[in-house]
C-alpha positions in Angstrom: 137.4 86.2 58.0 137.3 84.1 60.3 137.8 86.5 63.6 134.6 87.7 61.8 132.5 85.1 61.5 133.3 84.2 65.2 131.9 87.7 66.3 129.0 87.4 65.0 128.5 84.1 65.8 129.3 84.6 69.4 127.4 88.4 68.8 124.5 86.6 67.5 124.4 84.0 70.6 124.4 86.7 73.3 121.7 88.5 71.8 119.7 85.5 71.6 120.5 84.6 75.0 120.0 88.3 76.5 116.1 88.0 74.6 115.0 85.2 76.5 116.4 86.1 79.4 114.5 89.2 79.0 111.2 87.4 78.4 108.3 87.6 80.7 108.0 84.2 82.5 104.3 83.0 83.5 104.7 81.1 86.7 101.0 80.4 87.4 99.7 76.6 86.9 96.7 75.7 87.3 95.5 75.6 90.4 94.0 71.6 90.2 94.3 68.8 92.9 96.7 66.9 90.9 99.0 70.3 90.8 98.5 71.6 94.3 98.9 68.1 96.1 102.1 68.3 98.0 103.6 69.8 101.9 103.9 73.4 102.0 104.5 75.8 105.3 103.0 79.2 105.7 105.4 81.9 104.7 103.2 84.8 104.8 100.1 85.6 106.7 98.3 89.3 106.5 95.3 90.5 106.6 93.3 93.9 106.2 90.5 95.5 108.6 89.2 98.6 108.5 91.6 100.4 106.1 94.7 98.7 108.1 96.8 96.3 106.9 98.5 93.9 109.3 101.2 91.1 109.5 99.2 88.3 111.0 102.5 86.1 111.2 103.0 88.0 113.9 100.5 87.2 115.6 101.2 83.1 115.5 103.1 81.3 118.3 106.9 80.6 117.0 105.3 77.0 117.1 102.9 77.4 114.7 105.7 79.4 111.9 107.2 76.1 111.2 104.4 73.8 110.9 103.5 72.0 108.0 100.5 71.7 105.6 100.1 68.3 103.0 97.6 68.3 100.6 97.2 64.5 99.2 96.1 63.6 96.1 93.6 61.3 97.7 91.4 64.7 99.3 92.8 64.7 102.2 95.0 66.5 104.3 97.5 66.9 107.2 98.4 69.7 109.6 101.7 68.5 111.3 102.9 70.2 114.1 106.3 70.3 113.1 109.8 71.9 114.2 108.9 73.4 117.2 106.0 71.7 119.2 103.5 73.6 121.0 102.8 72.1 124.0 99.3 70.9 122.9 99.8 68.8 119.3 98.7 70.6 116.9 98.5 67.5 114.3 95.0 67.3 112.8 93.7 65.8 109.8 90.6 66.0 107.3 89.4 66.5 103.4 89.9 69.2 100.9 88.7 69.3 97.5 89.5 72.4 94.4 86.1 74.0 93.2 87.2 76.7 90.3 89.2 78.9 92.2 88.2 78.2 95.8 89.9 75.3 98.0 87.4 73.6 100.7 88.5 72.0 103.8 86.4 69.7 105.6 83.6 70.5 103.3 82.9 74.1 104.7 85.8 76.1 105.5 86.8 77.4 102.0 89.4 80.7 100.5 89.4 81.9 97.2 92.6 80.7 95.1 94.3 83.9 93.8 97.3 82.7 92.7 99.3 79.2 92.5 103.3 79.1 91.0 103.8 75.4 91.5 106.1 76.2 94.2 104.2 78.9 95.9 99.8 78.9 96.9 98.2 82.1 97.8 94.5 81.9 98.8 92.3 84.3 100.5 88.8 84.7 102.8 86.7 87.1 104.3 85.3 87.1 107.3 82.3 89.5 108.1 80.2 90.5 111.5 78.5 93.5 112.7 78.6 95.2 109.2 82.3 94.5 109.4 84.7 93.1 106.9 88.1 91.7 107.5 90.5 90.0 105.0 93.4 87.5 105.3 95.6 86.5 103.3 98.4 83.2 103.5 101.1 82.3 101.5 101.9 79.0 101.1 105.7 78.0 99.8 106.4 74.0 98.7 108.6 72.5 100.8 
């Protein structure tokens, strides 16, 4: 009876543990200055022109890969040259405010919000001239 009641206990606790594990998770937060305030780095960088897509990381100097992006909770924000330095300082420093889903530096440079994890902030903007359209995308990982 006992060698019984143990399997299904133990039976029982792997199931439950197997259906939450199995759960989807919901990673987004909300995407408000409280939330998003923090340093992050750029982890991914592409873009889209003309029916291409490209890896715009690549296109960075190794010096820029490692900088660093902080986002106070006060509206404003640092870009810190960090790691490696390029040999003109990078560091610069300004405002940014959440409106919806768009982020706004300096009161005109903006990108559409599309996702934000907590740990991870992906935004967006299009660029357009001559009839052309060309769209980037960054990735932005907490540090």
């Amino acid at each position: 009876m006992k060698k019984t009641l143990l399997f299904v206990f133990v039976s029982a606790t792997a199931l439950l543990l197997i259906m939450s594990g199995c759960s989807k998770k919901n990673d987004s937060q909300a995407a408000t200055m409280k939330n998003v305030a923090g340093t992050y780095k750029l982890t991914a960088y592409t873009g889209s022109f003309m029916g291409m897509n490209y890896n715009l990381m690549d296109s960075l100097e190794t010096c820029q890969r490692d900088d660093n992006y902080k986002f106070n909770a006060d509206s404003t924000y640092q870009y810190i040259d960090a790691g490696t330095q390029c040999s003109t300082s990078g560091n610069a420093s300004g405002t940014w405010y959440i409106n919806g889903n768009w982020i706004v530096l300096d009161g005109s440079d903006s990108a559409t919000i599309k996702s934000f994890s907590g740990s991870q902030l992906v935004v967006t903007f299009t660029e357009s001239s001559g009839g052309l359209t060309a769209t980037a995308t960054q990735t932005f990982t907490r540090l």
